[in-house]
C-alpha positions as CSV (number, residue, x, y, z in Angstrom):
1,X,5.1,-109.9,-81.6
2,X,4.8,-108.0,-84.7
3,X,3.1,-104.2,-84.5
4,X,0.9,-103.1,-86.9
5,X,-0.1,-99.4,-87.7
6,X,-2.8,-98.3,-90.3
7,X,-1.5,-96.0,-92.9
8,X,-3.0,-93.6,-95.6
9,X,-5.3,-95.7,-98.0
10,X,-3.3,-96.1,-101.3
11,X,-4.1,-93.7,-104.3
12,X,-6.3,-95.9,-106.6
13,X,-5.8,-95.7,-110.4
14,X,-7.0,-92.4,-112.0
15,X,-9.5,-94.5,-113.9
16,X,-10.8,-96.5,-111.0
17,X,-10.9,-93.4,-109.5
18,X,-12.6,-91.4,-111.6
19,X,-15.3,-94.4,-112.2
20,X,-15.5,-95.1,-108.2
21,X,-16.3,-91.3,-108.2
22,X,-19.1,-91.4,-110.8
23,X,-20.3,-94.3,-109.3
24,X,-20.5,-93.1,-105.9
25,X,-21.5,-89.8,-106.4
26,X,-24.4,-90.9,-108.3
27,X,-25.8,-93.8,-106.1
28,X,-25.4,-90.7,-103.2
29,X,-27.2,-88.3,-105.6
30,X,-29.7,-90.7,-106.7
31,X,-30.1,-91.4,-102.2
32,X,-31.0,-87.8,-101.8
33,X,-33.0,-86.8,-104.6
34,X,-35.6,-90.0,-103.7
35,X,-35.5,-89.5,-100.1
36,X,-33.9,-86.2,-99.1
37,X,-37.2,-84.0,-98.4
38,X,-38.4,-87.2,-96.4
39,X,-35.1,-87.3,-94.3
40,X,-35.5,-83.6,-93.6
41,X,-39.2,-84.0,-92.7
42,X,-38.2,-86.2,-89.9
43,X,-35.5,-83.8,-88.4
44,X,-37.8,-81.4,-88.4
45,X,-39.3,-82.0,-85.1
46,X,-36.0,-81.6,-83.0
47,X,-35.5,-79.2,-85.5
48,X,-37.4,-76.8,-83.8
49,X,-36.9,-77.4,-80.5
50,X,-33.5,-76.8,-81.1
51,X,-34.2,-73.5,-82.6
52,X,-36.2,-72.3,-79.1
53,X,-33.6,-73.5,-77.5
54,X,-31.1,-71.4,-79.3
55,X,-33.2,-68.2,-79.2
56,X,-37.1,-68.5,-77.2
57,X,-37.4,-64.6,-77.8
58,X,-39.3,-65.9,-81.0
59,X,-42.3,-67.7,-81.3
60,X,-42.7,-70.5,-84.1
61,X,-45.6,-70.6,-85.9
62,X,-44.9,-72.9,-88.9
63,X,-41.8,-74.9,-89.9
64,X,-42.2,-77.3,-92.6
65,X,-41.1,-78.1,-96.3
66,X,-42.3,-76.2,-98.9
67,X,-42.0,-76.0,-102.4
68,X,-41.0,-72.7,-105.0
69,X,-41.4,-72.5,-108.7
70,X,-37.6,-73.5,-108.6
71,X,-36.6,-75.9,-105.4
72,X,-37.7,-77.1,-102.4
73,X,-37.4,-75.4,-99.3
74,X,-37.6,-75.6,-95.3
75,X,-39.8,-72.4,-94.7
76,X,-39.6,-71.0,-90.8
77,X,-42.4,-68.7,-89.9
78,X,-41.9,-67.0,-86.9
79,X,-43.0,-64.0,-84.7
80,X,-41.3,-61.6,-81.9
81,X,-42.2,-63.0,-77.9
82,X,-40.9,-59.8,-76.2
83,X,-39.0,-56.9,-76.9
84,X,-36.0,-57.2,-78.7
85,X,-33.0,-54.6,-78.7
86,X,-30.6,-54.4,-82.0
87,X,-28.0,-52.2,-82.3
88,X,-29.5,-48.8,-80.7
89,X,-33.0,-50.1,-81.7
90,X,-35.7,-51.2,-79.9
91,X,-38.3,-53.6,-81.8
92,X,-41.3,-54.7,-79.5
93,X,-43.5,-57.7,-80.6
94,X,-46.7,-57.4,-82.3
95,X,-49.1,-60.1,-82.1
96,X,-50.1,-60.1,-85.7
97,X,-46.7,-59.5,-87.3
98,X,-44.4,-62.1,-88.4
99,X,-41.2,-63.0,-90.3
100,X,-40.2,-65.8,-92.7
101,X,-37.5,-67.3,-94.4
102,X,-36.5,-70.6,-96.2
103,X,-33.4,-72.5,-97.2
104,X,-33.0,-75.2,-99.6
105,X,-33.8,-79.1,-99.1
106,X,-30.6,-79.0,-101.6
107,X,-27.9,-77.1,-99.2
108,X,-29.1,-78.8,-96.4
109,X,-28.2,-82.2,-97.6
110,X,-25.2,-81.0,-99.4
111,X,-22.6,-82.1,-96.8
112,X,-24.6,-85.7,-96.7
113,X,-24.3,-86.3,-99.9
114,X,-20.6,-85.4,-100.6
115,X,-19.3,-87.4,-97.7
116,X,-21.7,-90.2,-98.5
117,X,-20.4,-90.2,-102.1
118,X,-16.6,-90.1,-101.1
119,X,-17.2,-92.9,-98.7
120,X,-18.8,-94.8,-101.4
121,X,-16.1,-94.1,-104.3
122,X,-13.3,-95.1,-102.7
123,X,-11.9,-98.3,-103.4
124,X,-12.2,-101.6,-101.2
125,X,-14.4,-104.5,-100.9
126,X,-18.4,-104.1,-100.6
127,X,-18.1,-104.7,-97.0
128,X,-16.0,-102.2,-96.0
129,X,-17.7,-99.3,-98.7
130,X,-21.2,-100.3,-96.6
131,X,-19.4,-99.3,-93.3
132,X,-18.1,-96.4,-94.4
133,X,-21.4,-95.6,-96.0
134,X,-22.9,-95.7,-92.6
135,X,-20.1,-93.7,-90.6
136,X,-21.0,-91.2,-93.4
137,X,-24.7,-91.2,-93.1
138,X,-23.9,-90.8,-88.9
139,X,-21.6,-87.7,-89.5
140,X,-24.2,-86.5,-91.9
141,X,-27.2,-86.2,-89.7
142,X,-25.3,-85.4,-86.8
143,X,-24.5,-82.1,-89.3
144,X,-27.9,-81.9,-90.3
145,X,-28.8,-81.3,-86.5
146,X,-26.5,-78.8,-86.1
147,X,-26.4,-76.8,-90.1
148,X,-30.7,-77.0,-90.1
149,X,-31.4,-74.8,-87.0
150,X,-28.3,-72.8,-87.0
151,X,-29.0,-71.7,-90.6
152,X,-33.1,-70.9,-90.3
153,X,-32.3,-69.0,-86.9
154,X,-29.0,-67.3,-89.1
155,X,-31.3,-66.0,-92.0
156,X,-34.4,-64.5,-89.0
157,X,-31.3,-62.5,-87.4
158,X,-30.1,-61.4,-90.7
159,X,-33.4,-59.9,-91.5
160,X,-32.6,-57.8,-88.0
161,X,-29.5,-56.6,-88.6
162,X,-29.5,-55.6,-92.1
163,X,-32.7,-53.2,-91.1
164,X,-31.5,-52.3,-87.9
165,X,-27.4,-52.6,-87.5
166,X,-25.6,-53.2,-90.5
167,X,-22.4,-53.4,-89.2
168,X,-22.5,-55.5,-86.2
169,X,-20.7,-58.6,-85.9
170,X,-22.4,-61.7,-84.9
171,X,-20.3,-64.7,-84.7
172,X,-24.0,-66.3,-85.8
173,X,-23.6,-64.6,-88.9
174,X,-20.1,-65.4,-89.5
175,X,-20.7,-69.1,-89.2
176,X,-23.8,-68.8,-91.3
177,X,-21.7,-67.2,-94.0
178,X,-19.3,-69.7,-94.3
179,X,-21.6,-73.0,-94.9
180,X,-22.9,-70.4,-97.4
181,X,-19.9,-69.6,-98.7
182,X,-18.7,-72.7,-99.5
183,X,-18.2,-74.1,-96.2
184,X,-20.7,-77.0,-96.7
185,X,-19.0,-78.5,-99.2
186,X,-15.9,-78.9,-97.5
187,X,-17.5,-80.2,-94.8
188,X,-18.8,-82.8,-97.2
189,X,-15.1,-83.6,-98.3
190,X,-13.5,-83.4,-95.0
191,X,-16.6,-86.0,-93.9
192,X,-16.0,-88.5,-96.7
193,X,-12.0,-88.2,-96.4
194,X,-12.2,-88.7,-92.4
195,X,-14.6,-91.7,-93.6
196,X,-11.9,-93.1,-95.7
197,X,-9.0,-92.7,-93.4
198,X,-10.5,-93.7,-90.7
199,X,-11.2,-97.4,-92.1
200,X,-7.8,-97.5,-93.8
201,X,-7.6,-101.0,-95.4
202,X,-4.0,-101.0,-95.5
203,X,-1.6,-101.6,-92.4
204,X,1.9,-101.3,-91.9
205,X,3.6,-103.9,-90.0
206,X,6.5,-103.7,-87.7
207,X,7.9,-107.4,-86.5
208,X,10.6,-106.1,-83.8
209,X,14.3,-107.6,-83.8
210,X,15.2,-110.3,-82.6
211,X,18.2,-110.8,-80.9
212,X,20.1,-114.3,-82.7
213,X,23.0,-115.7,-80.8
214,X,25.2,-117.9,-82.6
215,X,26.6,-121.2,-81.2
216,X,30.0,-122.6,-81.6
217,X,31.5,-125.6,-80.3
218,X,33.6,-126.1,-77.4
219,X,36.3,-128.5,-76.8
220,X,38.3,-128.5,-74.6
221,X,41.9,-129.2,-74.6
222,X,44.4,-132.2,-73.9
């Protein structure tokens, strides 16, 4: 029986490329700007019960989206439980002090976006760009959960350290500054390419050899 492996989708045209990119890419764009704050508005939730569970020395007293004279932003209010030690400080809680920070709607949905948009682009039939659409949208949000909390609780500590331990290393911190850095958007590429490979439309196909055995006629002799 013939074997069949799947093998790297073929390079498409540069101009069906660069169209399927447009294409996707704005279709994904168009998906975020319309509904992104309302996607994020509905993490929000385990959102924050991700963020206790990460770190319950903090208290939250509002998490929501809110909007700048530039963008809109998740803003994370919080305040100190119980006493906190950085570095060779000691910082107790007060009960009327707080902290807050925000992050962009924009950056949080960055990763989303890309992959969705890869997954989109690339050629094949409708039926196979919806599933990979999906898979993207999966992947996405499963970020989301993880890029959301980790990145509100990243900036709170940040706040700590710069006014109380410059120096320290925080693997936290490291993490945090490598979505900022850049790390979001290959995320977003590395989401969209799995996407792409992973529904692979092409296959390779291996029929094994046969062994032949040729026939001759016998006679036998007078």
């Amino acid at each position: 029986m013939p074997s069949c492996t799947p093998s790297a989708a073929a390079w498409p045209e540069p101009a069906v490329a660069i169209t399927g990119l447009l294409a996707g890419f704005t279709l994904s764009i168009a998906l975020a700007a319309l509904g992104g704050r309302h996607l994020v508005e509905l993490l929000l939730p385990l959102t924050q019960a991700l963020i206790v569970w990460l770190d319950n020395r903090f208290a939250i007293l509002f998490l929501g989206i809110d909007h700048t004279s530039q963008d809109t932003v998740i803003r994370l209010r919080v305040n100190l439980l119980r006493m906190l030690v950085v570095g060779t400080q000691v910082i107790q809680p007060h009960p009327k002090g707080w902290l807050e920070v925000t992050t962009t709607v924009g950056a949080m949905l960055q990763p989303l976006t890309i992959g969705l948009g890869l997954a989109i682009a690339w050629p094949a039939r409708i039926s196979r760009r919806l599933v990979r659409a999906a898979l993207a949208s999966a992947g996405g949000l499963l970020f989301m959960l993880i890029d959301i909390p980790l990145t509100l609780h990243a900036y709170v500590w940040d706040m700590f350290l710069a006014a109380y331990d410059p120096g320290h290393f925080s693997p936290l911190m490291t993490a945090h500054r490598f979505l900022h850095g850049g790390g979001r958007l290959g995320i977003g590429v590395a989401l969209g390419a799995m996407t792409i490979l992973a529904l692979a439309q092409d296959r390779r196909c291996h029929r094994p050899a046969s062994l032949e055995t040729e026939t001759k006629p016998f006679s036998a002799g007078s």
